[in-house]
PyMOL Python script that loads the backbone (N, CA, C, O; Angstrom):
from pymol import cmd

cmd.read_pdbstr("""\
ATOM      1  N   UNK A   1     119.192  73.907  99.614  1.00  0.00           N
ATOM      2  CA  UNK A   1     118.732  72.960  98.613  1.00  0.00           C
ATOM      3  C   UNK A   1     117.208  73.005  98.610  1.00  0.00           C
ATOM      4  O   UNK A   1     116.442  72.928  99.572  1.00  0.00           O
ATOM      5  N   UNK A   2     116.941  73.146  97.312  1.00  0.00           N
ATOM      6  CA  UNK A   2     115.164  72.994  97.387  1.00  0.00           C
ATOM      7  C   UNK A   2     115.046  72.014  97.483  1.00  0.00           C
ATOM      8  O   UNK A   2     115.858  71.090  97.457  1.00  0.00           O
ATOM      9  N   UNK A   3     113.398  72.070  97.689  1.00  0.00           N
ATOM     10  CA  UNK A   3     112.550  70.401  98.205  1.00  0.00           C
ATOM     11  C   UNK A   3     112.545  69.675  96.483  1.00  0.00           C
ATOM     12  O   UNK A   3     112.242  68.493  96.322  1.00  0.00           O
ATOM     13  N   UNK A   4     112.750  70.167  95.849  1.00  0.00           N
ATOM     14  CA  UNK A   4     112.538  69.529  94.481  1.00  0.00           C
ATOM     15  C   UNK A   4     113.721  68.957  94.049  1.00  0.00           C
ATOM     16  O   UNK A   4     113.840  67.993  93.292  1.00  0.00           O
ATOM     17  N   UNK A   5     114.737  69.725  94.668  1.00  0.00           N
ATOM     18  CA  UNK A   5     116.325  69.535  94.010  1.00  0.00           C
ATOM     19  C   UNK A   5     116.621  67.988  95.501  1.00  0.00           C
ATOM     20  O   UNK A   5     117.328  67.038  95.164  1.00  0.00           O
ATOM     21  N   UNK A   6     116.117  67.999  96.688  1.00  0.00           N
ATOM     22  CA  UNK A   6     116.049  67.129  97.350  1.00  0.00           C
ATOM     23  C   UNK A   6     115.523  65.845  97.013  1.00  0.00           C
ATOM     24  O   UNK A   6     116.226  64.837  97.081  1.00  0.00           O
ATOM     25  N   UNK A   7     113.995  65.817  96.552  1.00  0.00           N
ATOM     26  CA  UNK A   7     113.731  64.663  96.678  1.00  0.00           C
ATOM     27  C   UNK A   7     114.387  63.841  95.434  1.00  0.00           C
ATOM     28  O   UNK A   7     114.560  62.630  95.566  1.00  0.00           O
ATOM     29  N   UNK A   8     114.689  64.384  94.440  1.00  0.00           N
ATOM     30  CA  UNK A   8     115.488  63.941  92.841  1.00  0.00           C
ATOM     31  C   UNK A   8     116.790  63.531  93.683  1.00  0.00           C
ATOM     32  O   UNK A   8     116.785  62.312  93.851  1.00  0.00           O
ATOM     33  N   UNK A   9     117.873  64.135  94.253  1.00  0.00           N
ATOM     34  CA  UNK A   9     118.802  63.656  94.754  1.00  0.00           C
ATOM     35  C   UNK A   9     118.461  62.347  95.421  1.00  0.00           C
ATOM     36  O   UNK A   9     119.077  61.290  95.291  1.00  0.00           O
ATOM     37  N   UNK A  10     116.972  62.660  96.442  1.00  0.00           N
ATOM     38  CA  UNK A  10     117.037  60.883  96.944  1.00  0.00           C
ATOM     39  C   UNK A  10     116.557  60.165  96.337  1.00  0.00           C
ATOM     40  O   UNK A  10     116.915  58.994  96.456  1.00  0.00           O
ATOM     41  N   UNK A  11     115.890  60.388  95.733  1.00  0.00           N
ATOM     42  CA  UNK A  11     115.536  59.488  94.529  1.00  0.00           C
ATOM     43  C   UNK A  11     116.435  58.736  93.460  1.00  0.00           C
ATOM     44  O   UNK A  11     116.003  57.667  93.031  1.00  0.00           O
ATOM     45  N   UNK A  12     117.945  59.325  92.886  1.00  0.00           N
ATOM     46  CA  UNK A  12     118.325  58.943  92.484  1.00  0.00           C
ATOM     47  C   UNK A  12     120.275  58.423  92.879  1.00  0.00           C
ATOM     48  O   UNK A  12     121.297  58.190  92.232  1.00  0.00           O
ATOM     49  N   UNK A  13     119.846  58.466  94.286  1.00  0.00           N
ATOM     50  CA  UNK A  13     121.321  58.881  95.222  1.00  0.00           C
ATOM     51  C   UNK A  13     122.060  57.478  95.431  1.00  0.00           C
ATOM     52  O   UNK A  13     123.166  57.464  95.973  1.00  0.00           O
ATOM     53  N   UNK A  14     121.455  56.313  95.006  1.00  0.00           N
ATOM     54  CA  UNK A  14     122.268  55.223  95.240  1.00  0.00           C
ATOM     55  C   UNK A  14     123.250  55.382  94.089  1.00  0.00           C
ATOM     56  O   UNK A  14     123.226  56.102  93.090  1.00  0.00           O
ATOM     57  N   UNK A  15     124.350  54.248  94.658  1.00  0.00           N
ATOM     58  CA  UNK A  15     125.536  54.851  92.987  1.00  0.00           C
ATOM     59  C   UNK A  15     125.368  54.229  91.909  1.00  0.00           C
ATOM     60  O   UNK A  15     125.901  54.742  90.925  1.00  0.00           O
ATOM     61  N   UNK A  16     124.674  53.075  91.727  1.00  0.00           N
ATOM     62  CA  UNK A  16     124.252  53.005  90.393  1.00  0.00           C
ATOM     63  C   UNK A  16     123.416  53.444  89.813  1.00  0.00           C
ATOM     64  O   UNK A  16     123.537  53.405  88.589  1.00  0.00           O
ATOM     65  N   UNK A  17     122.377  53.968  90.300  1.00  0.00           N
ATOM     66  CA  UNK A  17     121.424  55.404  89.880  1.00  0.00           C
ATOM     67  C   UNK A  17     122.416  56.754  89.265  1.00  0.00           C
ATOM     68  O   UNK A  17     122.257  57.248  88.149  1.00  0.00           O
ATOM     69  N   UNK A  18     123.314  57.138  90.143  1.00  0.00           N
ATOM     70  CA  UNK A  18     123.743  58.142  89.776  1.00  0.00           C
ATOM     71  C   UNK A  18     124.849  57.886  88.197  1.00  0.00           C
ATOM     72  O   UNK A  18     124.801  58.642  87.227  1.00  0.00           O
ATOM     73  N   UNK A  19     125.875  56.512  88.316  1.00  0.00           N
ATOM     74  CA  UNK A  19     126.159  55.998  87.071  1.00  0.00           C
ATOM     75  C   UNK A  19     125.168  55.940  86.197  1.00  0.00           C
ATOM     76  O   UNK A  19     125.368  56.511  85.125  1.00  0.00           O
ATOM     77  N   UNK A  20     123.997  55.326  86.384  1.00  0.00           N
ATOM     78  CA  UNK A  20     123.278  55.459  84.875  1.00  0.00           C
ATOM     79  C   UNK A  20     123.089  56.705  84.695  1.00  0.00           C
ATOM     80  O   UNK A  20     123.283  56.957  83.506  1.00  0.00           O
ATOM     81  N   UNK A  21     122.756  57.780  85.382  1.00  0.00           N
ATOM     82  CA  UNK A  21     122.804  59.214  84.646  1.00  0.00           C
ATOM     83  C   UNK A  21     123.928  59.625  84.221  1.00  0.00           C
ATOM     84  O   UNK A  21     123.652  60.244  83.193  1.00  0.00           O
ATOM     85  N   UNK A  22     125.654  59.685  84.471  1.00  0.00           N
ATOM     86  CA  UNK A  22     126.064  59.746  84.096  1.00  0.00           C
ATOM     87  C   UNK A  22     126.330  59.219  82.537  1.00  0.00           C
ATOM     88  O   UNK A  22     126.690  60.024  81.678  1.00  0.00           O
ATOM     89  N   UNK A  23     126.104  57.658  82.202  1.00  0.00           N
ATOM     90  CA  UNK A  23     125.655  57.014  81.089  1.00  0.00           C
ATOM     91  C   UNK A  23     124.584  57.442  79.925  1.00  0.00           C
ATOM     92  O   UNK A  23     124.575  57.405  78.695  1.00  0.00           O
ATOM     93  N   UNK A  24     123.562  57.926  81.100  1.00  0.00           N
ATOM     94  CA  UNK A  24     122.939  58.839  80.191  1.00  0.00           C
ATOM     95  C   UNK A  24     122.744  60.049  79.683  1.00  0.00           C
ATOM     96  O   UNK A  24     121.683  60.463  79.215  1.00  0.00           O
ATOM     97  N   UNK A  25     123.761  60.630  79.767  1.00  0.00           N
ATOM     98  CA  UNK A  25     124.363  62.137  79.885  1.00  0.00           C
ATOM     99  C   UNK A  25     125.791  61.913  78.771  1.00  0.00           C
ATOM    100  O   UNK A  25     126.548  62.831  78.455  1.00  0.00           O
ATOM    101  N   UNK A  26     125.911  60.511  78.309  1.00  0.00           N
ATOM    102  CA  UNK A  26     126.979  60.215  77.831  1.00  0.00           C
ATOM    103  C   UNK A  26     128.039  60.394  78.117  1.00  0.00           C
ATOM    104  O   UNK A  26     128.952  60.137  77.333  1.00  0.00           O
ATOM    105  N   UNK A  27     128.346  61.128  79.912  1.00  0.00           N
ATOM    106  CA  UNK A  27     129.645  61.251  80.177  1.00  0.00           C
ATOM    107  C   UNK A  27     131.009  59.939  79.699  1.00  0.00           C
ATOM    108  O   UNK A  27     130.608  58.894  80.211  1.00  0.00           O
ATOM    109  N   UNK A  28     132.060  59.718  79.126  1.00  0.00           N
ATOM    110  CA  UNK A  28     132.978  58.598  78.957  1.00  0.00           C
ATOM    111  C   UNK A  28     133.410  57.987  79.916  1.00  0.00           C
ATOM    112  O   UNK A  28     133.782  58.768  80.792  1.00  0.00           O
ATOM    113  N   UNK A  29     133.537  56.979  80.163  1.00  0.00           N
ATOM    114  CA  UNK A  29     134.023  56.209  81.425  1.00  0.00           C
ATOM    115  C   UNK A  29     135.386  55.790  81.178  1.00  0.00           C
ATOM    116  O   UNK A  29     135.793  55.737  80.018  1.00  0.00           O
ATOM    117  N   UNK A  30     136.191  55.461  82.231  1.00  0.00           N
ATOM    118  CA  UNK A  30     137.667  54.814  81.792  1.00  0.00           C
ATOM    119  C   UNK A  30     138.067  54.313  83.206  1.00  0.00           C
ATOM    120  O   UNK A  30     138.409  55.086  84.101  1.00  0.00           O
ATOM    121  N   UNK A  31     137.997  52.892  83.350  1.00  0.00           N
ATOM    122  CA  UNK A  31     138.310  52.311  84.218  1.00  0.00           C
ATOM    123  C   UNK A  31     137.110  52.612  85.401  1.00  0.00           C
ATOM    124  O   UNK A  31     136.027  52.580  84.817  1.00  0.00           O
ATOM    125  N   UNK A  32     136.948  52.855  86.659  1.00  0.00           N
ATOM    126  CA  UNK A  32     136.543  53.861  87.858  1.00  0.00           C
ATOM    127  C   UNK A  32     135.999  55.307  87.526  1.00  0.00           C
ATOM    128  O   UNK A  32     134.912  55.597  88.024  1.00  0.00           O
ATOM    129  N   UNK A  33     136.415  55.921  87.012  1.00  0.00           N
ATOM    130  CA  UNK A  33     136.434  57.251  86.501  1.00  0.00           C
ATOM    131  C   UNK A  33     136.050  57.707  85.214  1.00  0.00           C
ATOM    132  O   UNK A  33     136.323  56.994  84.248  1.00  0.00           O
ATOM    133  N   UNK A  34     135.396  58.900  85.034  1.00  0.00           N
ATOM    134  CA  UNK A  34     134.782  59.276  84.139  1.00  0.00           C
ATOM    135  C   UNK A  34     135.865  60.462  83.605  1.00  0.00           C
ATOM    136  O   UNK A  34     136.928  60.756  84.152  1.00  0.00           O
ATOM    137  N   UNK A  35     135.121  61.234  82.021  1.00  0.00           N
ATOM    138  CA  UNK A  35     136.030  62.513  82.095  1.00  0.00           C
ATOM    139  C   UNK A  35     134.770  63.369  82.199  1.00  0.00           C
ATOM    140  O   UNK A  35     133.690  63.156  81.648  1.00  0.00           O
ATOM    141  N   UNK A  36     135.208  64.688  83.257  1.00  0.00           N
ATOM    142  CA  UNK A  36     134.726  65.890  83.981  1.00  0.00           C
ATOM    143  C   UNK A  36     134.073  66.568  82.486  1.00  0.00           C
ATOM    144  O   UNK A  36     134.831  67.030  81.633  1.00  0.00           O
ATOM    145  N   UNK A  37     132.688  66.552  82.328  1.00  0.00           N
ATOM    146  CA  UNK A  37     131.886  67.388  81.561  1.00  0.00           C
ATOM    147  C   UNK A  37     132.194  69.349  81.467  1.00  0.00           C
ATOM    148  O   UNK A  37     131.786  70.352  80.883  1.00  0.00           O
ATOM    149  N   UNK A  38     133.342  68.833  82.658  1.00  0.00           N
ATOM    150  CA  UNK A  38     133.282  70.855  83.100  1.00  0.00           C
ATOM    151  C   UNK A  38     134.699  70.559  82.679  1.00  0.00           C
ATOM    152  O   UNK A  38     134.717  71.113  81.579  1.00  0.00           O
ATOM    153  N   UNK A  39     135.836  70.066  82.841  1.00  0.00           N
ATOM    154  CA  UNK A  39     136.889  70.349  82.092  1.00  0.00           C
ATOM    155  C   UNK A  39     137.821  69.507  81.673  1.00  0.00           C
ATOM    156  O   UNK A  39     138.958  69.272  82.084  1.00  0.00           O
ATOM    157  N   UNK A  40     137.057  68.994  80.617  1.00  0.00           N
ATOM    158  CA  UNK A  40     137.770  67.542  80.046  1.00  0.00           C
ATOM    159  C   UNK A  40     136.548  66.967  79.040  1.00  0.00           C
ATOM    160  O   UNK A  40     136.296  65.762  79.074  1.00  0.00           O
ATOM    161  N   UNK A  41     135.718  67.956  78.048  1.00  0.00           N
ATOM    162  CA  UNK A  41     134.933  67.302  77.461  1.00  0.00           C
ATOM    163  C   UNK A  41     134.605  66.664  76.284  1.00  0.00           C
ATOM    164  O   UNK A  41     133.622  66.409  75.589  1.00  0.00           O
ATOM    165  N   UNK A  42     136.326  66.430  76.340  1.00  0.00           N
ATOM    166  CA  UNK A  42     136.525  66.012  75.049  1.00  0.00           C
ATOM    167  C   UNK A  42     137.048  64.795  74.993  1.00  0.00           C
ATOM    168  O   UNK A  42     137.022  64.060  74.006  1.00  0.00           O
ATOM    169  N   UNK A  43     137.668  64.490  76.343  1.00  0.00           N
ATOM    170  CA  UNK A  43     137.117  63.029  76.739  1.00  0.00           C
ATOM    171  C   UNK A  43     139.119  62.827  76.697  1.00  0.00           C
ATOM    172  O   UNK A  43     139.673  61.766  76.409  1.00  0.00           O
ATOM    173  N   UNK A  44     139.744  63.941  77.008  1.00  0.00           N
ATOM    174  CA  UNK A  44     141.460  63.486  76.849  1.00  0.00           C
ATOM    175  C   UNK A  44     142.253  63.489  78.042  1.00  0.00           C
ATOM    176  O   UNK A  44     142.024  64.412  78.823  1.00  0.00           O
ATOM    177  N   UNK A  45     142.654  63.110  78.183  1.00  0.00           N
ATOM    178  CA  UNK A  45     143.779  63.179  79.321  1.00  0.00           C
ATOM    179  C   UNK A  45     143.627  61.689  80.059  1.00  0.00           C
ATOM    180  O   UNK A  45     143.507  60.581  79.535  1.00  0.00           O
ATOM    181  N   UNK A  46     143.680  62.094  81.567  1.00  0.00           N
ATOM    182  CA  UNK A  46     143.407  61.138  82.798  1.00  0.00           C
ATOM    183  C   UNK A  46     141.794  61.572  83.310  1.00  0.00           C
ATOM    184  O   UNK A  46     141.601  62.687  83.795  1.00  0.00           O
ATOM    185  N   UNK A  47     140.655  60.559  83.148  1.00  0.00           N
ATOM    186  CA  UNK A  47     139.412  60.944  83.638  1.00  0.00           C
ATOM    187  C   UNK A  47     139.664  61.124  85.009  1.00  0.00           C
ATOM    188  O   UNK A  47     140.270  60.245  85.621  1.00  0.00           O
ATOM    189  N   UNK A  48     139.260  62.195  85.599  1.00  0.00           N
ATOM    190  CA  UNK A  48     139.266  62.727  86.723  1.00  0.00           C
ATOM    191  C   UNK A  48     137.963  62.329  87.802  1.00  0.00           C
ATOM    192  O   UNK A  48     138.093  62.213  89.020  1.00  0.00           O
ATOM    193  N   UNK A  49     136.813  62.172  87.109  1.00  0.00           N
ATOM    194  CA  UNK A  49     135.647  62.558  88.231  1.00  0.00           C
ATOM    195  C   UNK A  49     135.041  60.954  88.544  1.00  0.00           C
ATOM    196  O   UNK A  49     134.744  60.024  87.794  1.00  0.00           O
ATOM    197  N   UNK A  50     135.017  61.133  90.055  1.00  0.00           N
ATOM    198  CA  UNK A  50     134.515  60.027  90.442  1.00  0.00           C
ATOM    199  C   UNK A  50     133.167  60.189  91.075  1.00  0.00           C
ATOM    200  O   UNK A  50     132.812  61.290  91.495  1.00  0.00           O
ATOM    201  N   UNK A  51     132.253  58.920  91.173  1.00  0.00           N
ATOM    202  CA  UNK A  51     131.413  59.097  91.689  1.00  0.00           C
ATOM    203  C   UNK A  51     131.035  58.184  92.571  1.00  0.00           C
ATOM    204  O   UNK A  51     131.121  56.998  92.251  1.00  0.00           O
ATOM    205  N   UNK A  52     130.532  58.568  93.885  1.00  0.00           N
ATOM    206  CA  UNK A  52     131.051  57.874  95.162  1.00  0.00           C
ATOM    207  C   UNK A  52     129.685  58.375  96.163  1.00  0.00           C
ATOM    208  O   UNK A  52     129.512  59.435  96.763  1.00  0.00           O
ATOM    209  N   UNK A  53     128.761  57.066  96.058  1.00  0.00           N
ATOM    210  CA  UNK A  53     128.104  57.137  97.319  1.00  0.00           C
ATOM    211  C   UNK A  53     126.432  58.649  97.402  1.00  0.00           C
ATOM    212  O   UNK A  53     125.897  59.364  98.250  1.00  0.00           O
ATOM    213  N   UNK A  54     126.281  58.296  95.665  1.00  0.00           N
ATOM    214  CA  UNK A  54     125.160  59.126  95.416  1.00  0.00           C
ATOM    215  C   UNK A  54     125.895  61.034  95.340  1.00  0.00           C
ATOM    216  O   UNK A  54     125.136  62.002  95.309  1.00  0.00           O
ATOM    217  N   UNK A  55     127.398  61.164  95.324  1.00  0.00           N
ATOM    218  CA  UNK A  55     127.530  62.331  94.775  1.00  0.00           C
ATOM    219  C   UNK A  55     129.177  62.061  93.975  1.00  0.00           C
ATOM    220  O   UNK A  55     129.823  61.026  94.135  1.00  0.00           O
ATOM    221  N   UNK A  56     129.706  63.431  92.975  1.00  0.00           N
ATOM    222  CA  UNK A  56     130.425  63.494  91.938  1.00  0.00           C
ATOM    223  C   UNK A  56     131.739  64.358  92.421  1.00  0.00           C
ATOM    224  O   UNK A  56     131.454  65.036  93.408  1.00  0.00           O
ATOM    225  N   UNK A  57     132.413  64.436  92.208  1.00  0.00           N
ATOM    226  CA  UNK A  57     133.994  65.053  92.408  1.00  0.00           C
ATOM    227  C   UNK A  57     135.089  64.907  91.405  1.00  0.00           C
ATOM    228  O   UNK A  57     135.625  63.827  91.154  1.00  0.00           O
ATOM    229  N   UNK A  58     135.422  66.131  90.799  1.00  0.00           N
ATOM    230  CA  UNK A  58     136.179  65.942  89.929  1.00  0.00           C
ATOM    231  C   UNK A  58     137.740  66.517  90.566  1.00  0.00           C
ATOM    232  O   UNK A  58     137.742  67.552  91.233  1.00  0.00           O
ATOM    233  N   UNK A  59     138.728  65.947  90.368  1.00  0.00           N
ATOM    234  CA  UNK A  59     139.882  66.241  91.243  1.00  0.00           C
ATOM    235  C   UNK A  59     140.409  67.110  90.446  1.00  0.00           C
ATOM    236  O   UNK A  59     140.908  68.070  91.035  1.00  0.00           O
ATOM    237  N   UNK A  60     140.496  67.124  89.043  1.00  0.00           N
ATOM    238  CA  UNK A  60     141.172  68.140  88.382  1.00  0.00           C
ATOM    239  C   UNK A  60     140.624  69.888  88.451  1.00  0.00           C
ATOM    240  O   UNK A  60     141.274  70.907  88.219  1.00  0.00           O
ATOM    241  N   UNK A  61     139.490  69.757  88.776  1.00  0.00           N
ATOM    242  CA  UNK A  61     138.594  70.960  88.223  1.00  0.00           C
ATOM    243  C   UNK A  61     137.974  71.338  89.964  1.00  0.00           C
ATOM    244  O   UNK A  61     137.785  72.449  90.460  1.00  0.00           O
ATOM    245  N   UNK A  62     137.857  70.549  90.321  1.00  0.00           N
ATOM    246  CA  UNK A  62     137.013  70.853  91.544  1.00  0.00           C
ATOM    247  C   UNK A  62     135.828  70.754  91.918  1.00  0.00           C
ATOM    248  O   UNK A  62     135.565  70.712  93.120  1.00  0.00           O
ATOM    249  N   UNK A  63     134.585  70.678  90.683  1.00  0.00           N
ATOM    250  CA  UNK A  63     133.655  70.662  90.216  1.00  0.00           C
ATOM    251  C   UNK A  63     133.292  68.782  91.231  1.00  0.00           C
ATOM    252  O   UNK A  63     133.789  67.656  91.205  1.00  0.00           O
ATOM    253  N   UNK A  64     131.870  69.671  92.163  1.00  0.00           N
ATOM    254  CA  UNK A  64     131.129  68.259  93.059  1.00  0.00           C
ATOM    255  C   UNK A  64     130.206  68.290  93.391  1.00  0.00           C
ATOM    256  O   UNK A  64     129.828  69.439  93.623  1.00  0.00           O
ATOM    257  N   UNK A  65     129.481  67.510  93.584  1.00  0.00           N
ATOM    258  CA  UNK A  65     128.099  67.530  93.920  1.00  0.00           C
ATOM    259  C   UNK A  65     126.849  66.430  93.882  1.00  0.00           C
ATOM    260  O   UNK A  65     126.941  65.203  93.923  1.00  0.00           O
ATOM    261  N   UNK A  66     126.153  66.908  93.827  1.00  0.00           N
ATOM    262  CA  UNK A  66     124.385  65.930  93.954  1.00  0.00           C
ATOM    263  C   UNK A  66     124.573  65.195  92.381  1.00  0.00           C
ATOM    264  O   UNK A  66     125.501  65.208  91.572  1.00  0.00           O
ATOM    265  N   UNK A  67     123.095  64.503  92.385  1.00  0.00           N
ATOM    266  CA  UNK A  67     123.135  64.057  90.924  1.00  0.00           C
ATOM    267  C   UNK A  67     122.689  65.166  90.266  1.00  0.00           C
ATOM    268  O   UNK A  67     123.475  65.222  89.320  1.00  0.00           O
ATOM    269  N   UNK A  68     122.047  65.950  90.169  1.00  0.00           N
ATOM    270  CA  UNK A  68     121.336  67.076  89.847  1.00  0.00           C
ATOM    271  C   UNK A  68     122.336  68.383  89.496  1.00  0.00           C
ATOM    272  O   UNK A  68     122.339  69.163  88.544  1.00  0.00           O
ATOM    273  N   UNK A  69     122.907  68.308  90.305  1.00  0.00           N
ATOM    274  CA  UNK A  69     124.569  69.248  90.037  1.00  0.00           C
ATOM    275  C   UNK A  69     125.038  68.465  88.929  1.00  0.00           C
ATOM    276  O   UNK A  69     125.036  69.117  87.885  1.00  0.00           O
ATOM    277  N   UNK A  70     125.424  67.327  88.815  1.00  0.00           N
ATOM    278  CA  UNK A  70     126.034  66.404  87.249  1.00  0.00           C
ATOM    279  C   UNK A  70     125.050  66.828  86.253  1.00  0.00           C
ATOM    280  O   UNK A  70     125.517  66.900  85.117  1.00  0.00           O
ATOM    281  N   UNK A  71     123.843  67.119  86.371  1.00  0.00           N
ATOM    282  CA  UNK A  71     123.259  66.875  85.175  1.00  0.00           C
ATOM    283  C   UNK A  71     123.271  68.572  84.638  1.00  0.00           C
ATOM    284  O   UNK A  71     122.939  68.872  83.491  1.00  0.00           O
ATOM    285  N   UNK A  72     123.690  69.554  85.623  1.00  0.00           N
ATOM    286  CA  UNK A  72     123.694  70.932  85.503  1.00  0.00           C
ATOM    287  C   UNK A  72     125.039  70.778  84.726  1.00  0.00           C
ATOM    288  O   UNK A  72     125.233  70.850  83.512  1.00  0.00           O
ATOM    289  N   UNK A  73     125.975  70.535  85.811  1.00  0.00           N
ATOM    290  CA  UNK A  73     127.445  70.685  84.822  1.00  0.00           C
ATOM    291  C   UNK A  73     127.345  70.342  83.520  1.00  0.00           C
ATOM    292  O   UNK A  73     127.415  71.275  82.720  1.00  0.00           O
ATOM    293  N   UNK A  74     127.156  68.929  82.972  1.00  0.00           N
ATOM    294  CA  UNK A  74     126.998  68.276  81.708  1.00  0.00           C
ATOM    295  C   UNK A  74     125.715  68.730  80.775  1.00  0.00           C
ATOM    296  O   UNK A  74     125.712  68.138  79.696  1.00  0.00           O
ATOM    297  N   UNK A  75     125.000  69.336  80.896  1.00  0.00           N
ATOM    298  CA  UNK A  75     123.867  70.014  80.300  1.00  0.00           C
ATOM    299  C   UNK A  75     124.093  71.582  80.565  1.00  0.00           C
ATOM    300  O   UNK A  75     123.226  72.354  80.155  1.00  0.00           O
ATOM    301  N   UNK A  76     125.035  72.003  81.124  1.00  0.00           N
ATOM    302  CA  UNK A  76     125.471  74.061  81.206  1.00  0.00           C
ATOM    303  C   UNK A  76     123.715  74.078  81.244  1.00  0.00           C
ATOM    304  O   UNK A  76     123.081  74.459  80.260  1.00  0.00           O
ATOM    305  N   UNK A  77     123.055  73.622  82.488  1.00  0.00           N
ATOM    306  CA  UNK A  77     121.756  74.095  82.526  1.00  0.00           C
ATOM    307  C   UNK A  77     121.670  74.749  84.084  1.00  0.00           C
ATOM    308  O   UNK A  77     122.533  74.808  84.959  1.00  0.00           O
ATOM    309  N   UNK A  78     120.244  75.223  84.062  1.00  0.00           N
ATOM    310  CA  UNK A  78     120.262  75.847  85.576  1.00  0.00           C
ATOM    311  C   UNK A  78     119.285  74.119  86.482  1.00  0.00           C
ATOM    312  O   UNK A  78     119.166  72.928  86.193  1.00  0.00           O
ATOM    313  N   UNK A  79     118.879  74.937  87.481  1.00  0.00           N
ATOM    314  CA  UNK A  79     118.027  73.680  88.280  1.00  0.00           C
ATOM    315  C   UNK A  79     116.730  73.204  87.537  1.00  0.00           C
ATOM    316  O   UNK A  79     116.441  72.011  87.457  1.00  0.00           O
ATOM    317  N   UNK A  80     115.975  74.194  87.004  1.00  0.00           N
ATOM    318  CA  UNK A  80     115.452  73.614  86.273  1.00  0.00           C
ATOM    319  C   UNK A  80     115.313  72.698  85.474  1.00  0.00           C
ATOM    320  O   UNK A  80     114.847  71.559  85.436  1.00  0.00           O
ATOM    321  N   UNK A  81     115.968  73.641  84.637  1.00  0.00           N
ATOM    322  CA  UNK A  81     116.291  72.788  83.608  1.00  0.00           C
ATOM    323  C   UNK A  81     116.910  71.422  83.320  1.00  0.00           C
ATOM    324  O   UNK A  81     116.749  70.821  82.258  1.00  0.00           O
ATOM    325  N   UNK A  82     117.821  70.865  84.625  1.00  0.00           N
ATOM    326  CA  UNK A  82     118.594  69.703  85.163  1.00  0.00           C
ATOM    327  C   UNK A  82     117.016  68.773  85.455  1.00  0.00           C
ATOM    328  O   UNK A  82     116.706  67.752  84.840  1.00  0.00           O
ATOM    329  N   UNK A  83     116.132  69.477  86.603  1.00  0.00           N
ATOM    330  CA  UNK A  83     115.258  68.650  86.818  1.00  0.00           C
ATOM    331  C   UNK A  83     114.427  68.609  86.180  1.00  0.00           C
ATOM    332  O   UNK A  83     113.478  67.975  86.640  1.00  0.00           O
ATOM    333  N   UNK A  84     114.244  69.206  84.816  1.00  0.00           N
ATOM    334  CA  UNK A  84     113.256  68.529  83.336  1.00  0.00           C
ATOM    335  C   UNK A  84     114.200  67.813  82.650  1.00  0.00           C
ATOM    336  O   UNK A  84     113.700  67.317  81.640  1.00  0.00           O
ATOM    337  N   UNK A  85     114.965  67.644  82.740  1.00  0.00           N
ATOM    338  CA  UNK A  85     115.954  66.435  81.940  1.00  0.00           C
ATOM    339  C   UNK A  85     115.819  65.436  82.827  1.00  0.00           C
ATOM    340  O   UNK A  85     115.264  64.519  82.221  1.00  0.00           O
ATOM    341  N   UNK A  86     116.010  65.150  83.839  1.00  0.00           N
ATOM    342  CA  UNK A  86     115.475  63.865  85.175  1.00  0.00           C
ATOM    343  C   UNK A  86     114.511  63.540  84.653  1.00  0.00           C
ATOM    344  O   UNK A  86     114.590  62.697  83.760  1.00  0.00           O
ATOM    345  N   UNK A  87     113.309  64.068  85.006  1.00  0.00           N
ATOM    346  CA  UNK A  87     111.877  64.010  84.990  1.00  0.00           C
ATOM    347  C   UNK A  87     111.780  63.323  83.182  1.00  0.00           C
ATOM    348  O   UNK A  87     111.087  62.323  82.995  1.00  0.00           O
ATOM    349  N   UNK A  88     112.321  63.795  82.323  1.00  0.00           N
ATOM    350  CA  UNK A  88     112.578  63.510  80.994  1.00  0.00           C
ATOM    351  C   UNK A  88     112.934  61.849  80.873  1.00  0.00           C
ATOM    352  O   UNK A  88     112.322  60.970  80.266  1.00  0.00           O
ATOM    353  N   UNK A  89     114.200  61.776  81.715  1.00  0.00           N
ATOM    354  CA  UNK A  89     115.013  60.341  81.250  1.00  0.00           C
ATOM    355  C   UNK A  89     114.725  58.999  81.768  1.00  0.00           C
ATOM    356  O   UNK A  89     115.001  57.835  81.476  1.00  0.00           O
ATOM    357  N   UNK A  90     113.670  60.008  83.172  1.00  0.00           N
ATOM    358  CA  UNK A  90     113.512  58.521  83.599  1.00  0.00           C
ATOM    359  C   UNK A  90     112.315  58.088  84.286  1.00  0.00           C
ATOM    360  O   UNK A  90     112.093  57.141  85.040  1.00  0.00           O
ATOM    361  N   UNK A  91     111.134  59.639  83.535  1.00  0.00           N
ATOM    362  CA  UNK A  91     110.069  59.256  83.271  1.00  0.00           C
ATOM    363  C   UNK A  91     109.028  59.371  84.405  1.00  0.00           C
ATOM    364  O   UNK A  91     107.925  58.826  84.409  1.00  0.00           O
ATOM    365  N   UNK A  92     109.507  60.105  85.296  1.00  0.00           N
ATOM    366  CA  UNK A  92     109.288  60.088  86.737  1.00  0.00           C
ATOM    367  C   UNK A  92     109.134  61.850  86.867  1.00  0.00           C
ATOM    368  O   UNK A  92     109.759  62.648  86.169  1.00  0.00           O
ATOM    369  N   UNK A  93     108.080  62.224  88.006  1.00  0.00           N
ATOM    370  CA  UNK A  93     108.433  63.419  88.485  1.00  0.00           C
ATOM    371  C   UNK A  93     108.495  63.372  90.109  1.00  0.00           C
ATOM    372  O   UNK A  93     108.091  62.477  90.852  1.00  0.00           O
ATOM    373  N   UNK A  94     109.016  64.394  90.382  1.00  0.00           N
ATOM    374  CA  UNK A  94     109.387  64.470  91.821  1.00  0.00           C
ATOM    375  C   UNK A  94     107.755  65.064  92.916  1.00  0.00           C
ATOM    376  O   UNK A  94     107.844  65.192  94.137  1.00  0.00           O
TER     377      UNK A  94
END
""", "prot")
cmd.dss("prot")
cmd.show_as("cartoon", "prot")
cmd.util.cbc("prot")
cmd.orient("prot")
């Protein structure tokens, strides 16, 4: 893990930090659970991915990780590009 992809994770690793990015990523919520940006993005079935304790897990897909990994999955971006969308939403750089 880079030092950049680190300090954004602690920075945004409590779980309602990591819910509002999800929120702001427009992932759908349903009940506890969201639907998986990687396979379910159309928002049908049973939302699969939970998020628990500053990281993401989707049970259907497999797909887990940092907040920074969510914002890769849901944006098909690389690290970069995840951490100029951070730096973007919430106005902050690392």
């Amino acid at each position: 893990m880079t030092g950049e992809r680190q300090e954004w994770d602690q920075e945004v690793s409590a779980r309602h930090a990591v819910e509002k990015v999800a929120t702001d990523l427009g992932l759908q919520k349903e009940g506890e659970h969201y639907f998986c940006p990687g396979c379910q993005p159309l928002g049908k079935g049973n939302p699969e991915l939970a998020i628990k304790q500053g990281r993401f897990r989707c049970f259907a897909c497999g797909a887990e990780g940092d907040v920074v990994g969510l914002v890769k999955l849901a944006r098909h971006s690389d690290l970069q590009g995840a951490i100029a969308w951070l730096e973007k939403e919430t106005g902050e750089k690392s």
